[in-house]
Every structure is written in C-alpha cells, then in structure tokens.
Backbone and ligand atoms as CSV (ligand in chain L), in Angstrom:
chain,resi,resn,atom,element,x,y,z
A,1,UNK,N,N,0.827,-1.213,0.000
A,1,UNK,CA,C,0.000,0.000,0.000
A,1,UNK,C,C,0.859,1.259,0.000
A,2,UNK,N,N,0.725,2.449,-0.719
A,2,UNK,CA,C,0.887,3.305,-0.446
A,2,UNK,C,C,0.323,4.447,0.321
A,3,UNK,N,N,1.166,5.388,0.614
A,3,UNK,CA,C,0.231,6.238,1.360
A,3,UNK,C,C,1.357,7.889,0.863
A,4,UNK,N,N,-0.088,8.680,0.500
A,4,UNK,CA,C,0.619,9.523,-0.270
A,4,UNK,C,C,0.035,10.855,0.157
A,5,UNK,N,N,0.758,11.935,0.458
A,5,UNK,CA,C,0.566,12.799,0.920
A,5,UNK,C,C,0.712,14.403,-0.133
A,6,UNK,N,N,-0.468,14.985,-0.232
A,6,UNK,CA,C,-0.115,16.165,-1.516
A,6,UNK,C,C,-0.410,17.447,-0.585
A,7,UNK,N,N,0.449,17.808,-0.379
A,7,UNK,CA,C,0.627,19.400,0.184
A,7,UNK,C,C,0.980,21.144,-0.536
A,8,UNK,N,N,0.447,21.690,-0.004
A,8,UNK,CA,C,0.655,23.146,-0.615
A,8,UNK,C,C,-0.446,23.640,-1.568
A,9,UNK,N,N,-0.676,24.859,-2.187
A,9,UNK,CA,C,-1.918,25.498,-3.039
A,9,UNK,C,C,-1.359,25.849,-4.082
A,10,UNK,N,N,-0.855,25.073,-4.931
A,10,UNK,CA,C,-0.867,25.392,-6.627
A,10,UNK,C,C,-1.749,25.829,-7.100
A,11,UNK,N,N,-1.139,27.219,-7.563
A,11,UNK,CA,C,-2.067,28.206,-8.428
A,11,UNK,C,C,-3.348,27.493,-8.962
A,12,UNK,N,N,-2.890,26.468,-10.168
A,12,UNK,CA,C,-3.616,25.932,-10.426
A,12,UNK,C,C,-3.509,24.354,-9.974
A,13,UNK,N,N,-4.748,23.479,-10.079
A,13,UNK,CA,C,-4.480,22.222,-8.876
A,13,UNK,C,C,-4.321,21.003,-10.188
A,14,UNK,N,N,-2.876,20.947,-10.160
A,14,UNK,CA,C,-2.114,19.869,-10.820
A,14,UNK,C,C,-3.244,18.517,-10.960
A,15,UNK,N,N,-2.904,17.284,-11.959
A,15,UNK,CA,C,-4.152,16.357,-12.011
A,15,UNK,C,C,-2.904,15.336,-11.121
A,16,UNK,N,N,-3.490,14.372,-10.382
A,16,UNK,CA,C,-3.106,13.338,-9.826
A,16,UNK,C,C,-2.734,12.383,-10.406
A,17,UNK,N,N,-3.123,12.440,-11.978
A,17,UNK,CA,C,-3.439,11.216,-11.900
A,17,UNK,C,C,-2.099,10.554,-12.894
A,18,UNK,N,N,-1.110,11.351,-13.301
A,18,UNK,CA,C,0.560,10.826,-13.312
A,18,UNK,C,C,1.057,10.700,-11.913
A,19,UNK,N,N,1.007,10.567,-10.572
A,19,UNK,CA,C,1.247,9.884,-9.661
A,19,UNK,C,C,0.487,8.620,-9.555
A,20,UNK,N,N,-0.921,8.118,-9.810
A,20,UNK,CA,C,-1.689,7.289,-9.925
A,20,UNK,C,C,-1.081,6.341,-10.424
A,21,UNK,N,N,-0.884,7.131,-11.733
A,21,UNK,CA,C,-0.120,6.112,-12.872
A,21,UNK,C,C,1.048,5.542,-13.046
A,22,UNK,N,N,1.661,6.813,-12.427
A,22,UNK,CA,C,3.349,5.998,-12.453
A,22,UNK,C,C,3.304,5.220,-11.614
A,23,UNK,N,N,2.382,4.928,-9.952
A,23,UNK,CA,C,3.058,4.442,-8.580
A,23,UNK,C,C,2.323,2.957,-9.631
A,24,UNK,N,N,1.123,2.858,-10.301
A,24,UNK,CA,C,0.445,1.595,-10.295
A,24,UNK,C,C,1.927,0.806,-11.383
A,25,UNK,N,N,2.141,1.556,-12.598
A,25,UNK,CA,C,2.788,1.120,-13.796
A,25,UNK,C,C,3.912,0.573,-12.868
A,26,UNK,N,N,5.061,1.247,-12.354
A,26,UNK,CA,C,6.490,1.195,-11.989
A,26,UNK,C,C,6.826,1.066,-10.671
A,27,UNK,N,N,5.637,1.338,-9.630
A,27,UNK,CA,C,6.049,1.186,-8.077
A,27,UNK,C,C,5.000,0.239,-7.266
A,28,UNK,N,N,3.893,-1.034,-8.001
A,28,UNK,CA,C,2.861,-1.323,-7.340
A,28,UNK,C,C,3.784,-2.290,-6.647
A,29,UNK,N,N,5.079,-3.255,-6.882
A,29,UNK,CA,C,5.777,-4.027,-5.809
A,29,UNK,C,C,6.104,-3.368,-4.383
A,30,UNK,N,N,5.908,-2.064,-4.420
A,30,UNK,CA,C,6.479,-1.422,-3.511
A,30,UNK,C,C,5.437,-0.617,-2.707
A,31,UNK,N,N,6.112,-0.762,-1.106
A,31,UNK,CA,C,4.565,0.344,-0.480
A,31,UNK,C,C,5.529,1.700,-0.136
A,32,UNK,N,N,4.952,3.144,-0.501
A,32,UNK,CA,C,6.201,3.870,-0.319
A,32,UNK,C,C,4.868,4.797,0.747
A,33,UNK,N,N,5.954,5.700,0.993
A,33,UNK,CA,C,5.268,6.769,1.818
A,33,UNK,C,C,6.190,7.983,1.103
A,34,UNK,N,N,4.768,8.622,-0.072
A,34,UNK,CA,C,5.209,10.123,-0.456
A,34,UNK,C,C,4.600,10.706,-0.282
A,35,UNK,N,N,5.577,12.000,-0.014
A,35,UNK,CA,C,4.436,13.281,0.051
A,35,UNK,C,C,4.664,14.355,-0.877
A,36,UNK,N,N,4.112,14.718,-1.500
A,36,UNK,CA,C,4.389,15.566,-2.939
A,36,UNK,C,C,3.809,17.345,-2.429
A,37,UNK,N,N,4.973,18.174,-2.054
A,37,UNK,CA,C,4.386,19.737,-1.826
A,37,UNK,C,C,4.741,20.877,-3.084
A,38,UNK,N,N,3.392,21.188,-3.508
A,38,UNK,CA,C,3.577,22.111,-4.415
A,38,UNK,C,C,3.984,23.827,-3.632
A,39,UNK,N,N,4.818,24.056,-4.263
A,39,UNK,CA,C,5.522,25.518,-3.538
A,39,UNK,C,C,6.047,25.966,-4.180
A,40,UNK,N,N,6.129,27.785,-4.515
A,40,UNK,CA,C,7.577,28.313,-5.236
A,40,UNK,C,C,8.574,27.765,-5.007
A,41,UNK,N,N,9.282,27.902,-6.020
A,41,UNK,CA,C,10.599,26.944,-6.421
A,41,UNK,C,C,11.574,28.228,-6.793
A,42,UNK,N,N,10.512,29.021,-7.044
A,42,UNK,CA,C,11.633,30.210,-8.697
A,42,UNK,C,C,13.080,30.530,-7.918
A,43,UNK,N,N,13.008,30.657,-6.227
A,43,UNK,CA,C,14.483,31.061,-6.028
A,43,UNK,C,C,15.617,30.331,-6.039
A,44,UNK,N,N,15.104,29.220,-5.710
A,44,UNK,CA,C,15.791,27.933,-6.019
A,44,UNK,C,C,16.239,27.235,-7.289
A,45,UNK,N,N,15.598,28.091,-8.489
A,45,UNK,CA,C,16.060,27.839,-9.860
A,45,UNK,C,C,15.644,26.525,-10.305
A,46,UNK,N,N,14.577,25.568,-10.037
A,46,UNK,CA,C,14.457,23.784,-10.310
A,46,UNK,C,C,12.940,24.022,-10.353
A,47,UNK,N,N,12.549,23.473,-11.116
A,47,UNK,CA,C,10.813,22.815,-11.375
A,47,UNK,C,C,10.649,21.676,-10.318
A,48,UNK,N,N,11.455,21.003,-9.779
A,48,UNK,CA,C,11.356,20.097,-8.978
A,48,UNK,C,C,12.435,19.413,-8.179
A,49,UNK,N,N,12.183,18.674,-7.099
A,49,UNK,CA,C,13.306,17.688,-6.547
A,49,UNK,C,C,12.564,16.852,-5.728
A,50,UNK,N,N,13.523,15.846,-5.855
A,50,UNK,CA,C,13.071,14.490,-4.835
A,50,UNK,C,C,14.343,14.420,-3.835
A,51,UNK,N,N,13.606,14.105,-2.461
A,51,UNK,CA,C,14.508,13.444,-1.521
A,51,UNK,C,C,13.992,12.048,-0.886
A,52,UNK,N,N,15.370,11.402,-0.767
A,52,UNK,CA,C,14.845,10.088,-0.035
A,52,UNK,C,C,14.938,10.225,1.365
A,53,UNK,N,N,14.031,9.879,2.499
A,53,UNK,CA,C,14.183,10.161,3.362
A,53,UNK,C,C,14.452,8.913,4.016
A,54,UNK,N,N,14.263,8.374,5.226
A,54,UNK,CA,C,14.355,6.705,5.631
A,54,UNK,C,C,13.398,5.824,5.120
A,55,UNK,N,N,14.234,4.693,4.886
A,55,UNK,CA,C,13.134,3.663,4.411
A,55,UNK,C,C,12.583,3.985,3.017
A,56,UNK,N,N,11.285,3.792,3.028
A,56,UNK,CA,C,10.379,3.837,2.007
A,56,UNK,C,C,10.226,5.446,1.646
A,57,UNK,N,N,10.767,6.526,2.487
A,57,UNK,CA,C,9.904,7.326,2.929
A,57,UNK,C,C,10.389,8.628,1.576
A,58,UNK,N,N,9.817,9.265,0.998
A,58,UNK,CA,C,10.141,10.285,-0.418
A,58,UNK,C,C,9.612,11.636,-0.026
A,59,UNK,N,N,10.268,12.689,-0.447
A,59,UNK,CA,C,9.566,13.664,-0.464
A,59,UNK,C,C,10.236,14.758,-1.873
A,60,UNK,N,N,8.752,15.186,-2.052
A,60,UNK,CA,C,9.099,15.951,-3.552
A,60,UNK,C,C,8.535,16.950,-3.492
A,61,UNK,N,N,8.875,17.800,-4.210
A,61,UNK,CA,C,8.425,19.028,-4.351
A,61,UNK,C,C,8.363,19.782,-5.352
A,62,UNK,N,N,7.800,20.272,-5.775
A,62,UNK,CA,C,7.177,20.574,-7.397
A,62,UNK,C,C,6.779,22.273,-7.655
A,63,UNK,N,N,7.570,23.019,-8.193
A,63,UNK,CA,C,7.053,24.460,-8.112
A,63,UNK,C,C,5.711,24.722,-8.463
A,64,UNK,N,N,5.033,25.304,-7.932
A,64,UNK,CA,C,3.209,25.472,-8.352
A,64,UNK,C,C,3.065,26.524,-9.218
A,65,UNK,N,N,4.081,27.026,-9.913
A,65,UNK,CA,C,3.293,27.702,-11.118
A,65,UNK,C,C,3.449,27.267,-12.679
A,66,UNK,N,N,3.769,25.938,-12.889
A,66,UNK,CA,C,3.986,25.228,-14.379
A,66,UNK,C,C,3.142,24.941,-15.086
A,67,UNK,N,N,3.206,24.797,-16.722
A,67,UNK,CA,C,2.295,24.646,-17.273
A,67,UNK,C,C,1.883,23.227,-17.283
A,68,UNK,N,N,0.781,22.385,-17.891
A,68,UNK,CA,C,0.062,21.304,-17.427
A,68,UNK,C,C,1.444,20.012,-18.262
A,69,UNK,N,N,2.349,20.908,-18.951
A,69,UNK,CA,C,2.631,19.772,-19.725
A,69,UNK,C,C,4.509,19.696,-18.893
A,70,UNK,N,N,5.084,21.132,-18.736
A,70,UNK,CA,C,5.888,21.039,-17.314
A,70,UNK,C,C,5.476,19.929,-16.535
A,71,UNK,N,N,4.549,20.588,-16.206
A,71,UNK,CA,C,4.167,19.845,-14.425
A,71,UNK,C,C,4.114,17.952,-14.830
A,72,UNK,N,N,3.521,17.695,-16.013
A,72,UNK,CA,C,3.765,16.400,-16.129
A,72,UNK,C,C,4.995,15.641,-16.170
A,73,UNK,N,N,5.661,16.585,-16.919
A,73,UNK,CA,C,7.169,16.040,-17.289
A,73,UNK,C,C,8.238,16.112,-15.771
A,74,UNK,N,N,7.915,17.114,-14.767
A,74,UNK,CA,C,8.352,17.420,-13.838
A,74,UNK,C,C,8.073,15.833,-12.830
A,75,UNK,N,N,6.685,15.921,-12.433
A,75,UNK,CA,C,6.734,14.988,-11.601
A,75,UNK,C,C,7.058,13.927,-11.840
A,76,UNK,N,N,6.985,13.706,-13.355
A,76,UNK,CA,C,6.949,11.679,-13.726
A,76,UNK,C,C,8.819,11.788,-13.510
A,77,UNK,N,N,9.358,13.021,-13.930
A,77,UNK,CA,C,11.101,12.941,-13.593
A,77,UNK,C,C,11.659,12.694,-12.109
A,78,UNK,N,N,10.536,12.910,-11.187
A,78,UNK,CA,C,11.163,13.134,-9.843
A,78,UNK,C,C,10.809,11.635,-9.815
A,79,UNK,N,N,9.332,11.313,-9.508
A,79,UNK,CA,C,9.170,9.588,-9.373
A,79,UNK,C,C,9.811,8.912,-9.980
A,80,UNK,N,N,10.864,9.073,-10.896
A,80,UNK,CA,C,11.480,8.068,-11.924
A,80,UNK,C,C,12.625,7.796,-10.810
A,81,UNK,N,N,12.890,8.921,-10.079
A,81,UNK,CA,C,14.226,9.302,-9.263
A,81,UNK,C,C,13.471,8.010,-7.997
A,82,UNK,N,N,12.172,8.195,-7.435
A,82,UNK,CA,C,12.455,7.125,-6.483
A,82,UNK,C,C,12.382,5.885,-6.943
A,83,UNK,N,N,11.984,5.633,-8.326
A,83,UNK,CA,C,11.993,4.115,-8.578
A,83,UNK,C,C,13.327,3.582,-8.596
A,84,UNK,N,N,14.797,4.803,-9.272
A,84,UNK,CA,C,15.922,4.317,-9.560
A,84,UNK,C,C,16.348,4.191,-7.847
A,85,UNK,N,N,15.855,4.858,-6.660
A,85,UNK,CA,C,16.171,4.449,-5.065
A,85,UNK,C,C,16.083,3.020,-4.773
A,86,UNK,N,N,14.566,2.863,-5.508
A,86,UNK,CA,C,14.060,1.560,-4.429
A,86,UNK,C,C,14.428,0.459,-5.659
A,87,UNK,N,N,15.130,0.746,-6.597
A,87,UNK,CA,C,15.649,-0.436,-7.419
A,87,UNK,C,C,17.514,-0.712,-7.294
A,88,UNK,N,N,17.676,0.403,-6.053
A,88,UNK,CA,C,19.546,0.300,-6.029
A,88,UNK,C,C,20.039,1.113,-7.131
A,89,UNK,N,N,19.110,1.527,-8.403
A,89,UNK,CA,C,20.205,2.382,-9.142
A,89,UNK,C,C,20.558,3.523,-8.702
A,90,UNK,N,N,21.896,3.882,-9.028
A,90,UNK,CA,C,22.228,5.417,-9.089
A,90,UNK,C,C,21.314,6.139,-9.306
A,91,UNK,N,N,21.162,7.321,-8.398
A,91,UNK,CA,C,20.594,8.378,-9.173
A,91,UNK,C,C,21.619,9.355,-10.201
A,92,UNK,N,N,20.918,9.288,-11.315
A,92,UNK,CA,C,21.944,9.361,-12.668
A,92,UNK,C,C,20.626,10.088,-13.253
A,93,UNK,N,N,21.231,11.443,-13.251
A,93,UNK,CA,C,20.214,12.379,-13.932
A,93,UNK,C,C,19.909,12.301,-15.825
A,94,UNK,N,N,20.927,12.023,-16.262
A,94,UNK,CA,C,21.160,11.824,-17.572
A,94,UNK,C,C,19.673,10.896,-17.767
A,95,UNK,N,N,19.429,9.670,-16.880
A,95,UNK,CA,C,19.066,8.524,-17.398
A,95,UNK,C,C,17.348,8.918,-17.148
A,96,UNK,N,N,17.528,10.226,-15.925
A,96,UNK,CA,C,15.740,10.103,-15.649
A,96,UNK,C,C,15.256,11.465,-16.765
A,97,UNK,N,N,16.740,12.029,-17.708
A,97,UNK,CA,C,16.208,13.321,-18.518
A,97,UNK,C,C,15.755,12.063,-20.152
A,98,UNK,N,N,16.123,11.458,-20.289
A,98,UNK,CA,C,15.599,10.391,-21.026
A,98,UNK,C,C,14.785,9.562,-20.704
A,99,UNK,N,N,13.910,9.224,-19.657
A,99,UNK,CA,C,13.380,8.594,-19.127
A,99,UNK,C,C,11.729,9.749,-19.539
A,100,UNK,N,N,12.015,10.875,-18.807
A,100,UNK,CA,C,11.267,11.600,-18.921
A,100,UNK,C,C,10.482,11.823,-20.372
A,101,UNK,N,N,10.677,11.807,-21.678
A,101,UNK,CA,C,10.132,11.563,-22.884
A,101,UNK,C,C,9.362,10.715,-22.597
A,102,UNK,N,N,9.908,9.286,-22.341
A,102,UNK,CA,C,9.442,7.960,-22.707
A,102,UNK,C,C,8.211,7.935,-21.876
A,103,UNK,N,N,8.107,8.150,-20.691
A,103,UNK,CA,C,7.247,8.273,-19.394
A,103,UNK,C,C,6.055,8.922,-19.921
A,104,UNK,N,N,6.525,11.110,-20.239
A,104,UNK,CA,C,5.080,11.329,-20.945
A,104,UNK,C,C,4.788,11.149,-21.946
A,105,UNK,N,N,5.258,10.562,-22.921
A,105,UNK,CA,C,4.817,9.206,-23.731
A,105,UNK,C,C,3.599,8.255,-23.451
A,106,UNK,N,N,4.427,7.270,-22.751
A,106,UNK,CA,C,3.332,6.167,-21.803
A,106,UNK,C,C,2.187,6.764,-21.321
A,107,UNK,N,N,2.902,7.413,-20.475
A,107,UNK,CA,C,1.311,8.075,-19.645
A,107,UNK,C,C,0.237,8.675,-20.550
A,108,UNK,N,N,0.552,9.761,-21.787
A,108,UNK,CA,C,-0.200,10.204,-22.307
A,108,UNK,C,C,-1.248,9.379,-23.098
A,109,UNK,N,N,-0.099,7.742,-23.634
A,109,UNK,CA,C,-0.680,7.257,-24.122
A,109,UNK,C,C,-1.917,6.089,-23.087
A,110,UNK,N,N,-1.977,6.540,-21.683
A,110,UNK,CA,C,-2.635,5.697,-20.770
A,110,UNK,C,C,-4.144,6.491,-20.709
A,111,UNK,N,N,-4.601,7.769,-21.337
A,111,UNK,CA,C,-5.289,8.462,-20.844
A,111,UNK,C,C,-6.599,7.799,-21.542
L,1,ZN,ZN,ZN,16.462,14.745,-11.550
C-alpha cells in the first residue's frame, strides 16, 4: 500500500493522476510513503526535486506555477528518481532526462 501525501496550493491544482499512474505502472511491488508539496521553487532555480528520506519514505516538491505539460514532465522525472532508489540504481540524472520523454509518452498514451 501506499500512502501519499499532496501538500501546498498550486495556483492551479495539478491532475493526480501521473502519480496514480506511475506508482500503479512502476512502483505497485512497492509500499512507499510520499508526500508531494507544491511551492515556489523560482528562487531555487528547479521545477522540482526528490529526496529520499528513511526507508520507504520520499519527499518531492514541485514548483506550483507550471504549465500542465511542465508539471507532467516534472513529476513523472522526480518519481522516476524514487523508482531508480528503491531499485539500487544510481541516481543518474542523464538517465531520468531520457526517461522523462518515454514516461510522458506512456502516460499520455494511458489516458
Ligand atoms: Zn532529476
């Protein structure tokens, strides 16, 4: 089971349902505990980041003012980051900026 936590007031309210999709497609072996907070980012210069915290435990964060097709490409890049955690790979940015195509790809093609 997962248990997933979405925090903060994005301008506009992001769709869920590329977390839905990625945790069922790429993380259903796994029970994680995320919590996803939408927040300005702009000073920080990043659309997003993931941290692993103990265990299972993720936290991401996603700037709240992106457009619908950003914000897709953003989050499915950060979750790609905990699948390469809970599979032992490196986190190897190269591999989740290519990953990221393929992903809103899939997903788009899941709708
Ligand atoms: Zn990354």
């Amino acid at each position: 089971m997962h248990s997933i936590e979405i925090l903060g007031e994005p301008s506009r309210i992001p769709g869920i349902e590329e977390i839905d999709w990625f945790l069922m497609e790429y993380l259903s072996d796994w029970g994680i505990d995320l919590t996803i907070e939408h927040r300005d980012l702009s000073k920080e210069g990043v659309y997003g980041w993931c941290m692993s915290l103990h265990g299972n435990e993720f936290f991401i964060q996603i700037h709240n003012d992106l457009s619908d097709e950003d914000y897709t490409k953003t989050i499915l890049h950060e979750l790609y980051h905990v699948y390469q955690h809970l599979n032992n790979e490196p986190r190897c940015e190269i591999c989740a900026h290519q990953m990221e195509t393929i992903l809103v790809d899939r997903f788009n093609k899941s709708l």
